[in-house]
Structure formats: C-alpha cells, structure tokens
C-alpha positions as CSV (number, residue, x, y, z in Angstrom):
1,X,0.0,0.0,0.0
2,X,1.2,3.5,-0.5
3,X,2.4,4.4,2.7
4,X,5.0,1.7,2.8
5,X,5.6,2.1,-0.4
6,X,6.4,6.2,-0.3
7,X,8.7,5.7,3.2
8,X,10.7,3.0,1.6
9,X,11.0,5.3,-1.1
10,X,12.1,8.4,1.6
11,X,14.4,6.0,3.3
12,X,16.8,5.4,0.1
13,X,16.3,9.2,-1.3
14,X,19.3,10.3,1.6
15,X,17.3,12.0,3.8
16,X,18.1,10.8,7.0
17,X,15.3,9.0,7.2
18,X,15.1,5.6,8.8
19,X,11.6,3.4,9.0
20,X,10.3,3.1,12.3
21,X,13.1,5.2,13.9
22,X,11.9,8.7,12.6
23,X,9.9,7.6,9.8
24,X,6.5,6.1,9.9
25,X,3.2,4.9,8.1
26,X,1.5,5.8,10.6
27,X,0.9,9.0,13.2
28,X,3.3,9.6,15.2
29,X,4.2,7.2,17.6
30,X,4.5,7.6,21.7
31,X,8.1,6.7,21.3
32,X,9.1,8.6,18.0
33,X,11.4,11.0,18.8
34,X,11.4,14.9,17.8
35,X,12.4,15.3,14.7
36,X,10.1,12.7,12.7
37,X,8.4,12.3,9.6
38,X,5.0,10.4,8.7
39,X,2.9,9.1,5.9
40,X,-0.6,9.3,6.0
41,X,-3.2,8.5,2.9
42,X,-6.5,11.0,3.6
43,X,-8.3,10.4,0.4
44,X,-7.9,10.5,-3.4
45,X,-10.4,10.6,-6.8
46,X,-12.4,7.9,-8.7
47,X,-9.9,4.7,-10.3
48,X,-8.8,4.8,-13.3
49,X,-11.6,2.7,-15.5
50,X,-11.4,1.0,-18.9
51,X,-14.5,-0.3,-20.9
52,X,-16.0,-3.8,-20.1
53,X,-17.2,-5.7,-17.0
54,X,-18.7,-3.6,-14.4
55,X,-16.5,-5.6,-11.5
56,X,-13.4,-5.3,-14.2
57,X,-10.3,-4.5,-12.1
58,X,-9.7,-0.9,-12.6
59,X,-6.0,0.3,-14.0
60,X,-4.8,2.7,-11.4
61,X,-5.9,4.7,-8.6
62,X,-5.8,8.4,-7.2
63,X,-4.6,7.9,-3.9
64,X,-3.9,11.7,-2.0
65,X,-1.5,11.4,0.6
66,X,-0.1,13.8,3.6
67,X,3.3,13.5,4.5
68,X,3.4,15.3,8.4
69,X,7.4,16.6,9.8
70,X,8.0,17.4,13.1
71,X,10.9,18.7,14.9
72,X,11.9,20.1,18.2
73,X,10.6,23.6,19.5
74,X,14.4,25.2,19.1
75,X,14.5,22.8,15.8
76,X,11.4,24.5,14.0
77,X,14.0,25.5,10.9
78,X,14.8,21.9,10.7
79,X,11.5,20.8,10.7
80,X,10.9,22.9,7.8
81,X,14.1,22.3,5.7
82,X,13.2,18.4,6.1
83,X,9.7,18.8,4.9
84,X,10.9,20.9,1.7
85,X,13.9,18.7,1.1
86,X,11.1,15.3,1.2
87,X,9.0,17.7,-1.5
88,X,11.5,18.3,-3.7
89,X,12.1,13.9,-3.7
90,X,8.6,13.6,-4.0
91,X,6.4,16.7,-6.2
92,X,6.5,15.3,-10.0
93,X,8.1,12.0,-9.4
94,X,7.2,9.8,-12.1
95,X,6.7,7.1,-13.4
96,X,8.9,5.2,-11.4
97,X,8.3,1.9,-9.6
98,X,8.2,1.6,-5.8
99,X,7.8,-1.4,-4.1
100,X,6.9,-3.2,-6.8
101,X,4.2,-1.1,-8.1
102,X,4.1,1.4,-10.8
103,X,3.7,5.5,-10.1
104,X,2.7,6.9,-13.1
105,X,3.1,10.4,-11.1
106,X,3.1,11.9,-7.5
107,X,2.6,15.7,-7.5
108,X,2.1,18.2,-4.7
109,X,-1.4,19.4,-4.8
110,X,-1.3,22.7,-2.4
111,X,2.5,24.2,-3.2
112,X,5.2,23.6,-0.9
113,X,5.2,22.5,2.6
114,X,3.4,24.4,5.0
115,X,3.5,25.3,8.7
116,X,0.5,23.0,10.6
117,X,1.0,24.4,14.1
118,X,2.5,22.3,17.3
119,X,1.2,19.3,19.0
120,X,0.7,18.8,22.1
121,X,4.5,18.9,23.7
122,X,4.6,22.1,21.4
123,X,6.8,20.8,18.4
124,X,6.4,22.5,15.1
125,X,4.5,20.8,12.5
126,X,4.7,21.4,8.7
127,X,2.7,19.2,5.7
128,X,2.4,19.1,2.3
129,X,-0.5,17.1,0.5
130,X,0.1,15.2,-2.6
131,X,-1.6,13.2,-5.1
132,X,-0.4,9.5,-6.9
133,X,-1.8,8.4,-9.6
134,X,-0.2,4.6,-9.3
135,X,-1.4,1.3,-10.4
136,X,-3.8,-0.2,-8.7
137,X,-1.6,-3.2,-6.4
C-alpha cells in the first residue's frame, strides 16, 4: 500500500530517514522522537476505469497522501528544511516503480510545505499534501 511504499521510497532518497526510527506509516508514535516524519493517505479521486465488466479490475488509482514533519521547539527550521527537502524527492516523481508497483506520477497538490502548528509537547509541525496516480496493487 502506499504508505509503505512512499517511506521505503524516503528512506533510500538520503534524507536521513530511517523506517520506524523517525519515519513512519503511521501518526506519530508515543516513542518517536522529535524530529520525525509520517505518511498518511487521507483520500484520493475515482480509479482509473477502462470499458468492459462492471467488476473489471480498474487500471490505477488516485490515492492523495499527507506527509506530516515534526521537529523540536528550538529545531522548528529543521523541521521545515526536512519537509521541503522530502517535497523536492517527492512533487513530479514519475513514473517510477516503488515497491513493486508502478507511479505513473506523485505531484504536490497545495504548493510547498506548510506550517501546521505544534502538537501537544509544542513541536512545530509542517505538511504538504500530494496526489499519486499509481497502479492499482
């Protein structure tokens, strides 16, 4: 599924990022430390459809995605440098196969990363919403 798919993606692109240290496919976890990064599918847009059967497998899917960074209070820069540095690995990537399965493109679909606000223990928190139009796995 895409989450997995997108962090094993993030964790060869040089980041930094290590899965299920400081990167995750899911929110945040208790024990995930400060600076962290997550993957979160929230939605996406009717499959990709060809004519025939009504129960036909469909050829792709939209799938929108959110990828949430977090840092330290006195780290808030960082926070934000890592969220732009994952855009720039991840706004008009394509096609290219992760995991197995075929993007055909992943796009940023509000402009760069933005500031959130802070959670609870007051860490900044930036996101940046995307869209992947990938085969359907």
């Amino acid at each position: 599924m895409l989450p997995g798919e997108v962090t094993a993606y993030l964790v060869s692109a040089g980041l930094g990022l290590t899965f299920g240290t400081n990167l995750f496919a899911v929110p945040f976890p208790e024990a995930a430390p400060d600076r962290a990064a997550y993957v979160e599918i929230f939605g996406g847009s009717p499959n990709d459809r060809t004519f025939g059967p009504s129960l036909q497998t469909p050829l792709g899917e939209f799938v929108e995605f959110l990828v949430l960074v977090r840092d330290s209070k006195e780290s808030a820069q960082a926070a934000e440098l890592l969220a732009h540095d994952i855009y720039k690995k991840l706004d008009n990537l394509g096609p290219v196969t992760l995991s197995g399965v075929l993007y055909r493109d992943v796009h940023a679909t509000q402009g760069p990363p933005k500031f959130l606000g802070v959670d609870e223990n007051n860490r900044p928190l930036y996101y940046c919403a995307y869209e992947a139009d990938k085969d359907r796995s």
